[in-house]
N, C-alpha and C positions, 0 to 999 in steps of 0.2 A: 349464465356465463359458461357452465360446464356443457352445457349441451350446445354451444355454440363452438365452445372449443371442439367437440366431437365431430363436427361436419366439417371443419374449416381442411382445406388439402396444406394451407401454409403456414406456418406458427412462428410468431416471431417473440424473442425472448432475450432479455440479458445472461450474463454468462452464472448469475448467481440463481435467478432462477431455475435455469436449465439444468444444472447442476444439484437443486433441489426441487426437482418436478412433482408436483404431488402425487401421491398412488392413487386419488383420485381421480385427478387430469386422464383425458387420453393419449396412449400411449402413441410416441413416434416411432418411425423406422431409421431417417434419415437425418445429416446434423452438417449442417454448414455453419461454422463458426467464424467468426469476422474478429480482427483484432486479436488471434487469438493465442500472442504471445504474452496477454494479458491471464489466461486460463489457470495456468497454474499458481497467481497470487488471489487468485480467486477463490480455487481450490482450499487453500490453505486457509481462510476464514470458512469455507461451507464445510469441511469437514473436522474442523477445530470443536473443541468442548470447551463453551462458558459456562462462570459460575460466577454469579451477582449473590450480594448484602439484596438486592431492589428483587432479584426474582425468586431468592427462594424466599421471600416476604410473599410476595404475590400466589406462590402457589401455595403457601401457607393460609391465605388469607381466601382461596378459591377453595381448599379442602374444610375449613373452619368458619369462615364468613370473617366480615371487616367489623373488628371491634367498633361499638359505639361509644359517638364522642361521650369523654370525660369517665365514664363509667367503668370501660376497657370490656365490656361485655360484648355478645355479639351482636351485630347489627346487619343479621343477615346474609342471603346469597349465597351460604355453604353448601356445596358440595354434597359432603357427607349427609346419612342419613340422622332425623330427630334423634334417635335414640341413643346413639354413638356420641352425637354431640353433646347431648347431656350429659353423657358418664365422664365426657373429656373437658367440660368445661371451663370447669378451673384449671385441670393441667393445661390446657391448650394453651390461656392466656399467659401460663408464668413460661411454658414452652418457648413461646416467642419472642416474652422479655428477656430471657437467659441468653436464646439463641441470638437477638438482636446486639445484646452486650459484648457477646463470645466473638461475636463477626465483628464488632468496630476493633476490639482488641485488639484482632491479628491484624487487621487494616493500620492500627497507628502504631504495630511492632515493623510493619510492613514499610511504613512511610517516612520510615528514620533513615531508610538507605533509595526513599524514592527523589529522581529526577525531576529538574525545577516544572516540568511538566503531569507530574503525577506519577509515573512508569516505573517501572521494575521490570525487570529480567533475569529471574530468579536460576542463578549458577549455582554448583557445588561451592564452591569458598564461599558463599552465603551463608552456608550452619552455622560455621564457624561466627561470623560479625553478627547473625541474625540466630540466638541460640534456640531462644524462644517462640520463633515462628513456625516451625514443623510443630512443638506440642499442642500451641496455638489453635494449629488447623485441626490438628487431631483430634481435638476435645471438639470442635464444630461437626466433624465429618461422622463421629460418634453421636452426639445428639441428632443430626439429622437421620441418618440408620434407625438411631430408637424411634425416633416417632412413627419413622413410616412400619417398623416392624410393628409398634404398639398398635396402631391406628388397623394394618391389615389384617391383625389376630380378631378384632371386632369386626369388621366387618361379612354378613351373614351372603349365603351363594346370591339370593337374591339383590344383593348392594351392588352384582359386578357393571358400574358404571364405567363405561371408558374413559372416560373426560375425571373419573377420579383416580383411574388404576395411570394414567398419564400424569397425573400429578406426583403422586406419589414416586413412579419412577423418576420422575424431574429430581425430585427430591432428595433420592437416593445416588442417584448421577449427580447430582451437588457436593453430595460428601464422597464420592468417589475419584472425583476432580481434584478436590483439596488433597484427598490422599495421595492423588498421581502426583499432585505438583511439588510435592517434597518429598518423594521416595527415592534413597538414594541410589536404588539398582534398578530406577525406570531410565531408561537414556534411547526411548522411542518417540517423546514429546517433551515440550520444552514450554514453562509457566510464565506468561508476561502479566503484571498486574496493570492496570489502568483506574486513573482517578482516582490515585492513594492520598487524598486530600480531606483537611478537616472538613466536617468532622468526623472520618472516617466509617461514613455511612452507606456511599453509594461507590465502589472500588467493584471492581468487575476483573475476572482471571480467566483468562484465555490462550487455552491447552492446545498449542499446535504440535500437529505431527510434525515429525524429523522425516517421513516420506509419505506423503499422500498419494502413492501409487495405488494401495491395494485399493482403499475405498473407491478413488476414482473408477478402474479399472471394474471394479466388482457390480460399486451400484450404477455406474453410467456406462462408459465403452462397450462393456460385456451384453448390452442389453439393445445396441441399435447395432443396424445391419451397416452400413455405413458410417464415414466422421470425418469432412474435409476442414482442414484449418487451413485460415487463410489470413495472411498478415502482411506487411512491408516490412519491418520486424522482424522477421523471424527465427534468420541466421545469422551467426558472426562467423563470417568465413564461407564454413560451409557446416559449421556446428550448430545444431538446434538446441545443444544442452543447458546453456543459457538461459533460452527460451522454456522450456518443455523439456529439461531433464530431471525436473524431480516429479512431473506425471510420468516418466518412462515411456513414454508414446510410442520412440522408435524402437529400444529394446524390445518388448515385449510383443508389436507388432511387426517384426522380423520382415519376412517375404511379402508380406501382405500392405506392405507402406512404400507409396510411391512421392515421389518428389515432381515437384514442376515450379520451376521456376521461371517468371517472364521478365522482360525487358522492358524498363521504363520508359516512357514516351517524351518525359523530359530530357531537352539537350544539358545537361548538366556541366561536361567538360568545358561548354562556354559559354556559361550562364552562370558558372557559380566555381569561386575561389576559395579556399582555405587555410588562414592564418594561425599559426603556432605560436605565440610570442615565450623567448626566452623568460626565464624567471626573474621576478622582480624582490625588490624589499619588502614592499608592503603590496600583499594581494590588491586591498579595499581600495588602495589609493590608483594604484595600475589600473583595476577592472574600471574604476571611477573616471579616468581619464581614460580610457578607449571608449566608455559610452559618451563622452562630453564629444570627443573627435569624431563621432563617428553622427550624430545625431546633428552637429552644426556640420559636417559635409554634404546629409542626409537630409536634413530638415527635420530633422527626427528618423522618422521610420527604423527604425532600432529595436531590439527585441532582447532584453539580460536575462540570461537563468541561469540560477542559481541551484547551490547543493545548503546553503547554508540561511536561515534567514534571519540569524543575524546577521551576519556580513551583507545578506540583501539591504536590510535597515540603515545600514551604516554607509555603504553605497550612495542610496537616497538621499541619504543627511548631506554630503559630502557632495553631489550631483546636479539637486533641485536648484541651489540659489543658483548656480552656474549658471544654469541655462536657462533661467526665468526671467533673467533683461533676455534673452533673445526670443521670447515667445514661444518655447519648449517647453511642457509639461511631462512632469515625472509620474507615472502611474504606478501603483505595487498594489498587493492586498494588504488590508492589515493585520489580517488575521491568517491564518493558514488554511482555514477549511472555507476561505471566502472564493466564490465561485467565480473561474477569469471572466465571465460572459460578456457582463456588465464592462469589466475594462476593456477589455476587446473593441464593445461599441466605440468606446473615446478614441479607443487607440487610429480607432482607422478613419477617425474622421481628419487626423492629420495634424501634424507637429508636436510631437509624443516620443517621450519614450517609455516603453511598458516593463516591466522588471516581473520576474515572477519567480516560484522556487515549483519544487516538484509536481503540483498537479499544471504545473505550462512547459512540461517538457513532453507532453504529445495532448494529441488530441485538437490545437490550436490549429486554426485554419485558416490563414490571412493569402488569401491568393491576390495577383496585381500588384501595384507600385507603393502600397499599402506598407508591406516588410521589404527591406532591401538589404537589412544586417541582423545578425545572434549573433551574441556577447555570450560564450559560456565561459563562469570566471571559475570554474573547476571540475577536474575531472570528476566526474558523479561516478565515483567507487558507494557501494551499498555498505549504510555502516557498517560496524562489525558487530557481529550479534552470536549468543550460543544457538541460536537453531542453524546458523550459517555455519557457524564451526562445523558441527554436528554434521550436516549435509556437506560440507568439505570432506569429512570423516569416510564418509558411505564411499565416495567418489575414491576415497583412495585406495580402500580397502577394494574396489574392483578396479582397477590398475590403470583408474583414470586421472588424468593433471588437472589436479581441484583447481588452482592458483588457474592453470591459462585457460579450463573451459568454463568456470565456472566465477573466479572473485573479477578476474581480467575479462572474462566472457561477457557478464553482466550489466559491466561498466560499462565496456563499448556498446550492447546494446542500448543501452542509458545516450548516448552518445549517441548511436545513430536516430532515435526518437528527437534527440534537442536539436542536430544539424538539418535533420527533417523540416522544421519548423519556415524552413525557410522556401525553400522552391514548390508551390502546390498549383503551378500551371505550367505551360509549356511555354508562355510568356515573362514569367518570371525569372529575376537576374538578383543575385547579391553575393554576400559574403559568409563568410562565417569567421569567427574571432574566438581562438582559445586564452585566455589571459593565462594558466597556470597551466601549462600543457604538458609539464617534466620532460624536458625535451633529452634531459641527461640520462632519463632513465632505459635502461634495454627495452622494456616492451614499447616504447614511443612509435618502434616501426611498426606496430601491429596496430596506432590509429588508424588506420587509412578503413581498417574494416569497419570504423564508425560512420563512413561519410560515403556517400552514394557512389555508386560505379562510377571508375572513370578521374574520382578529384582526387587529391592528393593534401597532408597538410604540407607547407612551407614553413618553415623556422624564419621569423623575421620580428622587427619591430614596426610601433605605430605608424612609424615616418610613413612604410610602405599605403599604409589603407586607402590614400587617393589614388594612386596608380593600381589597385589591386580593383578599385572599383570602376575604373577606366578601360583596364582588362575584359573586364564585364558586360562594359556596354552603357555603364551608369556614368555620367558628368558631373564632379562633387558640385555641388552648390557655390563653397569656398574654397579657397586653397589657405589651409594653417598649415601652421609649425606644433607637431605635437607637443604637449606638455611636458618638461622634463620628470621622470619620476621623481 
């Protein structure tokens, strides 16, 4: 494979690869990035520090071998050399009982303040409700220290295996991680836990940076002679920092960063319309009646995204029998990591409506009479998170408008991904539908940067959607009376 990658002149790779290229691989010159307002959330997991209950088992279990059933002896496959292992025999095994104990510990001190989904997002006011979670980790990040310090004292010049000296540091970068994630004078990375669930065995802590410039910039940028990124994406406005302000791309490459920007081939201005609707009582019930009205005008052809999936769920509930005397099928995932592929296919075989939350707000590609409407039932503002804070923080402190480039930035980008969803030929005509568009709020005039050159949104209610799609070029199917909220 390596030798083949050596010959080849073109290399094609995802953004996480590329970004962890091995120092084995052959080296490139050159880097055309596609989609590449995706880079910097990319970033932020390839240069992130995990720390698993599951891997420092494993590298435990690669330096010592996998105890055998029943026995708790070893059953082979270590690492280490015979002689080491005999001396550590017996500590090794209570080693690992201790350590596996010490780890659920802080996992079910951990789980008292986790989200119905497992998660933590470990803040300063945490000490405080979580007293005993710093001592917790402490006493793990110390046991793992001593072993590998104990384990290296033995080991003779001739034992220097890499594949053991990698462990070890693994191992040591394990309780280094725990240290980071409750130190109160680190405020360069920020600790999320995951799968803080009985029996508190398998919780994984993932240490992201508050700026992933340097590493990007050090281990990747600094090292190829070229770097075009290339997006639909990209800007809001005329600001990239949304996109690619916490890899610092354009600071740091000063003079040496050109812009080009081209002009889409789609007639947009009359081909596609944009609805705002005033605020309602109840979101679920509003968004629910503009997909009913809009799918019996439509025959379906509809498309909902969502920010929330509950409210997707409830939608559903409240949607399906509707439109099920008319031969209209409700599509969603049911789970959140469920891939749209699969509903895609149904969707476009016709009389559908397809509902989806954040992995269908790009990437979807329904070109033709296929999509003729997106239902977005709310503004997709990025929760609020301390690594968000924190990178708010940076932004201010160099005399930039966190709020309008970056919380407001975000969101419209967000935004221009889900209004995207709609026009992907030059023969393509629909709508787009904001159900909760805060029409009251100041920034509502800076939508417009979410929706493709040329559209605009309108402030209006349902009444309008048949004549908005007449506008277009489309013939509803039926003429209703929209539902009253």
């Amino acid at each position: 494979k390596r030798a083949a990658l050596a010959k080849a002149h073109l290399l094609i790779a995802n953004h996480d690869l590329l970004l962890r290229w091995p120092p084995d691989y052959p080296a490139f010159e050159h880097v055309i990035a596609d989609e590449v307002h995706e880079l910097a959330d990319v970033a932020d997991e390839v240069y992130a520090l995990t720390v698993s209950a599951e891997l420092v088992d494993e590298r435990l279990e690669e330096l010592f071998g996998r105890p055998a059933p029943r026995s708790g002896r070893r059953g082979g496959g270590a690492l280490l050399p015979a002689g080491v292992l005999r001396k550590f025999d017996a500590d090794a095994r209570a080693w690992r009982r201790e350590l596996r104990a010490e780890l659920r510990a802080l996992g079910r001190v951990l789980g008292e303040r986790a989200s119905d989904f497992g998660e933590l997002e470990w803040v300063p006011a945490l000490a405080h409700a979580l007293p005993e979670a710093a001592p917790a980790a402490r006493r793990c990040a110390d046991r793992l220290e001593a072993i590998a310090t104990t384990v290296e004292a033995e080991l003779e010049p001739e034992d220097d295996d890499p594949r053991i000296q990698r462990a070890l540091a693994e191992v040591r970068e394990a309780g280094a991680g725990l240290r980071m994630a409750f130190d109160p004078e680190r405020d360069d990375a920020v600790a999320h836990f995951e799968r803080l669930d009985p029996p508190f065995d398998a919780w994984r802590l993932v240490l992201r940076l508050v700026s992933t410039a340097d590493p990007f910039h050090e281990q990747f940028l600094d090292r190829v002679h070229s770097f075009t990124g290339v997006s639909a994406s990209l800007f809001v406005g005329d600001s990239a920092v949304a996109s690619l302000g916490d890899l610092e791309l354009e600071e740091r490459a000063g003079e040496r960063l050109q812009r080009v920007a081209l002009s889409s081939p789609f007639p947009y201005q009359e081909h596609m319309r944009a609805l705002a609707l005033r605020d309602s009582v109840s979101l679920v019930e509003e968004t629910a009646a503009v997909l009913e009205d809009l799918a019996l005008l439509l025959g379906g052809r509809t498309l909902g995204l969502f920010t929330s999936l509950r409210r997707m769920n409830q939608v559903a509930e409240e949607l399906a029998p509707r439109l099920r005397s008319e031969g209209i099928d409700v599509l969603l995932p049911r789970r959140a990591a469920d891939d749209p592929a699969a509903l895609l296919t149904r969707f476009q075989k016709g009389a559908a409506v397809l509902l989806g939350a954040r992995k269908f707000w790009q990437g979807l590609d329904i070109p033709g009479d296929a999509l003729q409407a997106v239902v977005i039932e709310k503004l997709p503002f990025d929760v609020p998170s301390e690594l968000r804070k924190r990178r708010e923080i940076r932004l201010k402190r160099r005399g930039e408008r966190a709020f309008e480039q970056m919380t407001l930035g975000r969101m419209l980008l967000h935004l221009k991904q889900m209004t995207g969803r709609l026009i992907r030929s030059e023969g393509d005509r629909g709508i787009a539908v904001l159900v909760e568009g805060r029409t009251d709020k100041g920034y509502f005039r800076k939508l417009d940067q979410g929706l493709p050159r040329g559209v605009r949104w309108q402030v209006g209610t349902r009444a309008e959607l048949p004549e908005l799609l007449r506008d277009v070029g489309i013939t509803p199917q039926i003429s209703r009376r929209p539902r009253d909220p």
